[in-house]
C-alpha positions as CSV (number, residue, x, y, z in Angstrom):
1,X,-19.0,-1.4,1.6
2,X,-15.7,-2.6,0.7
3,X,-12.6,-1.4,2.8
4,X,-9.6,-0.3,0.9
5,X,-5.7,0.6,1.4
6,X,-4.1,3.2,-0.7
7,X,-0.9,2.5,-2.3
8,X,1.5,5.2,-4.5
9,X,2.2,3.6,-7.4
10,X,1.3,0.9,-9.8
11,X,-0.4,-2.2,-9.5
12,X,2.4,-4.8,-9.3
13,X,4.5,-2.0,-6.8
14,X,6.4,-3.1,-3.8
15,X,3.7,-0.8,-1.9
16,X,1.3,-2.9,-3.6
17,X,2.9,-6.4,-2.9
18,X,3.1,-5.2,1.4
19,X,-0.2,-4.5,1.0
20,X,-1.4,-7.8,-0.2
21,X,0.6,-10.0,2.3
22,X,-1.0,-7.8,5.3
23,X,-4.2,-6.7,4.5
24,X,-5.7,-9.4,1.7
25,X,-9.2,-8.6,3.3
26,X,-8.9,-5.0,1.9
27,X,-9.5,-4.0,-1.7
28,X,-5.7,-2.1,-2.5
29,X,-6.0,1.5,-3.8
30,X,-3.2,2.6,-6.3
31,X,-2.8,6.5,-5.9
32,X,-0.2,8.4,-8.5
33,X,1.4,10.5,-5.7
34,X,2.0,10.3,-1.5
35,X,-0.2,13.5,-1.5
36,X,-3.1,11.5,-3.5
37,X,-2.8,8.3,-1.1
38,X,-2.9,10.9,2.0
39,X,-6.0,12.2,0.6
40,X,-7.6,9.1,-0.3
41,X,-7.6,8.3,4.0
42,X,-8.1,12.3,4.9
43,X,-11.5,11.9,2.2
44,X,-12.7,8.9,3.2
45,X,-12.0,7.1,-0.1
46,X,-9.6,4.8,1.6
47,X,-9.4,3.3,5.2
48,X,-5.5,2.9,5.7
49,X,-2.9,4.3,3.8
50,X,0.2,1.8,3.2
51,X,3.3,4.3,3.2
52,X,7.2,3.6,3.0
53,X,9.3,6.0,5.0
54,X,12.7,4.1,5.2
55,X,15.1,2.0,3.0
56,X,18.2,0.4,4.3
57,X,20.0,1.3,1.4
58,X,18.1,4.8,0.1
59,X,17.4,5.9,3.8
60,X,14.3,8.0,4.5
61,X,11.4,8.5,1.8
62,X,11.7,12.5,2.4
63,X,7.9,13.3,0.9
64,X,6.6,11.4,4.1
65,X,8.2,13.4,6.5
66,X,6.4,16.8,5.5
67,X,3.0,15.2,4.9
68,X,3.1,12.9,8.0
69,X,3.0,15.3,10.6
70,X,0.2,17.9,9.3
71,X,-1.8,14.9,7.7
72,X,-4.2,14.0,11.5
73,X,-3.8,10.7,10.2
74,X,-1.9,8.0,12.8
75,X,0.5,5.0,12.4
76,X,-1.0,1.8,14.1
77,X,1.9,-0.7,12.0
78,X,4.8,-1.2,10.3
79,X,5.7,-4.3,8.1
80,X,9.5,-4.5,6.4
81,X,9.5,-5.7,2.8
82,X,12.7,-7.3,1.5
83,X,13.0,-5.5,-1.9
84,X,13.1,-8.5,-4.3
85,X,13.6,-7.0,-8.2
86,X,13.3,-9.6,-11.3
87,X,14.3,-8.8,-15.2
88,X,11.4,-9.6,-16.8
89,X,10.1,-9.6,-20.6
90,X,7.6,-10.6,-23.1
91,X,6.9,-14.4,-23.4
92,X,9.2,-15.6,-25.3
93,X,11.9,-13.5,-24.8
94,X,15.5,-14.3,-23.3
95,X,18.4,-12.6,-21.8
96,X,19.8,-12.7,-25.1
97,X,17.3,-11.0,-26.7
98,X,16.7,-8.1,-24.3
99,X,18.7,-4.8,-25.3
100,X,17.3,-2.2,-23.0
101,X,15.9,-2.7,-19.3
102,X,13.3,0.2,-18.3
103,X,12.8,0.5,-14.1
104,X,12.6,3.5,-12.1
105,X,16.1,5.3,-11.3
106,X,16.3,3.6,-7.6
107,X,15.9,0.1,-8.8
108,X,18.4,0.6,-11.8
109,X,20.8,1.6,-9.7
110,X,20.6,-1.0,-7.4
111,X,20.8,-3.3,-9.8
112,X,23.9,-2.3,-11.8
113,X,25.5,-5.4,-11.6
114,X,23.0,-7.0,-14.2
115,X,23.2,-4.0,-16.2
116,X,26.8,-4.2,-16.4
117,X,27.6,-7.8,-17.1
118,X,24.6,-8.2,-19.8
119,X,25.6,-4.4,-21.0
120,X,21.9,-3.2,-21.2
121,X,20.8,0.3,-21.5
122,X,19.1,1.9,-18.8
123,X,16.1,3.6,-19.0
124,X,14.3,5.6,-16.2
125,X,10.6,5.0,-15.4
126,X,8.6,7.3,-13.0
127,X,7.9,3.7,-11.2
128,X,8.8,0.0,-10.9
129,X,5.4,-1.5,-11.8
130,X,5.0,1.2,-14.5
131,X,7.8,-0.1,-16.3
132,X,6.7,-3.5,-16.4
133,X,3.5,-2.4,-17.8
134,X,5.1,0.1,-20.6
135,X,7.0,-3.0,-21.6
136,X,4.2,-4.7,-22.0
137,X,2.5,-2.7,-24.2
138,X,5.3,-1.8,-26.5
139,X,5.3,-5.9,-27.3
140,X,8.9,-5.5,-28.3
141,X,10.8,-8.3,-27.3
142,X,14.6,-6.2,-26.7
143,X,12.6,-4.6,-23.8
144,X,12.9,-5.8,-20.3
145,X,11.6,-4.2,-17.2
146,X,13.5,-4.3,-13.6
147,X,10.6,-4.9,-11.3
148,X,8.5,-6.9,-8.4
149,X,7.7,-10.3,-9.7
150,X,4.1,-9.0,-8.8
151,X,4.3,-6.8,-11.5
152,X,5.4,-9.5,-14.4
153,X,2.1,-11.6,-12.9
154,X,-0.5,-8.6,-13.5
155,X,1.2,-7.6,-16.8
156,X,1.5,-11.3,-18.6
157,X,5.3,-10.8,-18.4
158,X,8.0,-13.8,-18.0
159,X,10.4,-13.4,-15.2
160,X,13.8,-14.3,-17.2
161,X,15.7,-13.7,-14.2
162,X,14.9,-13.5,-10.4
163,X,16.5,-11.7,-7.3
164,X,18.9,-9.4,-9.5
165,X,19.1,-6.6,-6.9
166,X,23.1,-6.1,-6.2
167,X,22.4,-6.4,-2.3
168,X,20.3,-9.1,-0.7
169,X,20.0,-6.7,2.5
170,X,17.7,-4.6,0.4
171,X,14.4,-4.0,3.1
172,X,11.9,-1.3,3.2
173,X,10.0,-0.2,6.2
174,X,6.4,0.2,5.4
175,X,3.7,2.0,8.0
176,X,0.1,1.7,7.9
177,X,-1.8,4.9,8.2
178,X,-5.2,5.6,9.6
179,X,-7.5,8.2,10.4
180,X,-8.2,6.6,13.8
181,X,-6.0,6.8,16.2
182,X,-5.7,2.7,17.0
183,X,-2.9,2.0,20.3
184,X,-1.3,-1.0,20.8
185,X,-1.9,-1.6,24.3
186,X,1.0,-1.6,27.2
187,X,2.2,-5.0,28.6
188,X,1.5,-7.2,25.1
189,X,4.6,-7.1,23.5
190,X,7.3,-5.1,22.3
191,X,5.7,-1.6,20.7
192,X,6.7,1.5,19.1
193,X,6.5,5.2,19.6
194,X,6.7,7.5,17.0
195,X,6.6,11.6,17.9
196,X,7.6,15.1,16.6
197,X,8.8,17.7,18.8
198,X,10.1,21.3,18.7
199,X,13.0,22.1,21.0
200,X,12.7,25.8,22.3
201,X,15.3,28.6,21.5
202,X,17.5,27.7,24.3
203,X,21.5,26.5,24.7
204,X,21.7,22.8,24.5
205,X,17.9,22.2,24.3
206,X,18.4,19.0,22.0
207,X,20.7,17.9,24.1
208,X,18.5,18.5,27.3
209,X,15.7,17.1,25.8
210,X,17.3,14.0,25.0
211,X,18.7,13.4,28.4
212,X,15.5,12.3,29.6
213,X,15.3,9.3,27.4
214,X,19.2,8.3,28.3
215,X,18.6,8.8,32.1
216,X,15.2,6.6,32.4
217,X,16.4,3.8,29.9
218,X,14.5,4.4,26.7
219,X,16.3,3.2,23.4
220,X,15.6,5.5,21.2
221,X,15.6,3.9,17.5
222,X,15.3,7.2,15.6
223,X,15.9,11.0,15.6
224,X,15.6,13.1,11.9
225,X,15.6,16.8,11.9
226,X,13.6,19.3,10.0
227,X,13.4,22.7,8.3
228,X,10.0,24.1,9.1
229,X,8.7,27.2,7.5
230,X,11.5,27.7,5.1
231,X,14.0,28.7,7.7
232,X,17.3,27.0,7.6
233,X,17.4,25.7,11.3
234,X,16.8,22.7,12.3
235,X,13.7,23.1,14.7
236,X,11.5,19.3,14.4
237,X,12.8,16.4,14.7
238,X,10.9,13.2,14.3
239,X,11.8,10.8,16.9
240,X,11.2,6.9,17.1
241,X,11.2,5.2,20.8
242,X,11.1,1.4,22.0
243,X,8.0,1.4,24.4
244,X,4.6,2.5,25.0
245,X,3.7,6.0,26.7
246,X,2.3,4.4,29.8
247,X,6.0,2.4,30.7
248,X,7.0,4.3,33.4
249,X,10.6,5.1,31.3
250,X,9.1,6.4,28.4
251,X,6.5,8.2,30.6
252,X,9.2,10.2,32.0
253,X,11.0,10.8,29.6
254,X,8.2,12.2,27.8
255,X,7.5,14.6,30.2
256,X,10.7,16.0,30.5
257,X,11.0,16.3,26.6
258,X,7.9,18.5,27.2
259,X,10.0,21.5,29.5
260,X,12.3,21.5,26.4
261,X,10.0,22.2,23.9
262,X,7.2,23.7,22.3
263,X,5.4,20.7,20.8
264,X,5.2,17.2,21.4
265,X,2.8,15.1,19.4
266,X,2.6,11.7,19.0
267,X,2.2,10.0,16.0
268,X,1.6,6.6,16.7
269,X,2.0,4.1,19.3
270,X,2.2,0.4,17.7
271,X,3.3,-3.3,17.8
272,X,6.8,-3.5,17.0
273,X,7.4,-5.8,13.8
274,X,8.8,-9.4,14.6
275,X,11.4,-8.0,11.8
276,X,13.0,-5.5,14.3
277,X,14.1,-8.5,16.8
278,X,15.3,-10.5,14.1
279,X,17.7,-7.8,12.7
280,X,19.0,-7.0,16.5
């Protein structure tokens, strides 16, 4: 039986083009929402799930955070994507003759420099891909779509211009989801822990519960808070960690976390992507 990765999106997608560098072995799935590509995993349907939870320009993909943690599915990778965006038409076609550019609203607007300086109208697709393919089909040669090159190569578009994104720091941090809980082990390289907590109803619990990671020498990469249940207090907080659970540091640290809150679950504990070292 063929194993497959679900994707949101179209083919041709960022999610889609990750997918293929990382996993060519696996058939990719493309899902129209997070909630579909969570299911596909939950169901059976799909293996892995291929998900993008940060951007450096956008910051965090929000939907993620409120399906991650009730999902029972686990992170065992992450891969970064430089976001590379072409203008793209039918054969044939030219800067000169496109009029309007189609892309979804993220990717027009971070690509207003080419916008401006050619004076095209915008036009908001629900996705990247997607608007490659509409353009496609309407066979109109003033239409141009602002997308992946992957997407001009499924699509039998031409790729009139190439890297038209405004800022060339534009990177996307993918994780890799799976109903199996997969750890990296200790002692083989940097790793990652990512975990949600609850502090309890007490004076400076956040800040008690952090201490521990300060004190025993744990870098602690990220920390987003929460509403949960409709209240407006900030009561979860997902939390990212350099190490593995069994380092002596983190250990620690994670056990005093534990007399400051209600919950601690981990989410994943996986090798760190060579990215991360690069950018540090």
């Amino acid at each position: 039986m063929t194993r497959r990765i679900a994707y949101q999106g179209e083919p041709g997608a960022n999610s889609h083009q990750v997918c293929m560098e990382h996993y060519p072995e696996l058939e990719s799935l493309p899902c129209a929402s997070f909630e579909d590509v969570f299911a596909a995993v939950e169901s059976g349907d799909a293996d892995l799930a291929m998900i993008p939870i940060d951007n450096s320009i956008a910051g965090r993909v929000a939907d993620i955070h409120h399906f991650l943690p009730g999902s029972g599915l686990h992170i065992i990778a992450e891969h970064f994507l430089r976001i590379r965006f072409c203008l793209m038409g039918l054969p044939g076609s030219s800067l000169d003759t496109i009029t309007t550019v189609h892309s979804h609203v993220h990717a027009l607007g971070q690509c207003r420099k080419l916008i401006r300086e050619h004076g095209f109208k915008p036009v908001i697709s629900g996705d990247t891909a997607g608007a490659a393919r509409e353009v496609a089909e309407f066979a109109d040669p003033t239409q141009g779509a602002i997308s992946p090159p992957l997407a001009a190569e499924i699509y039998g578009l031409e790729i009139l211009a190439s890297d038209v994104e405004d800022e060339d720091h534009n990177t996307t941090r993918f994780v890799v989801l799976s109903r199996d809980l997969i750890e990296a082990p200790a002692g083989q390289g940097p790793v990652v822990t990512s975990f949600i907590f609850n502090v309890r109803n007490l004076p400076a619990a956040l800040y008690k519960a952090l201490g521990g990671f300060a004190t025993n020498g744990v870098n602690m990469t990220k920390l987003e808070s929460y509403m949960v249940g409709g209240e407006f207090t900030a009561t979860q907080f997902l939390a990212e960690v350099d190490g593995h659970p069994d380092d002596a540091g983190l250990k620690n640290a994670l056990e005093e976390l534990s007399f400051f809150t209600t919950e601690v679950k981990i989410l994943g504990v996986y090798p760190a992507d060579p990215f991360r070292a690069e950018v540090s």
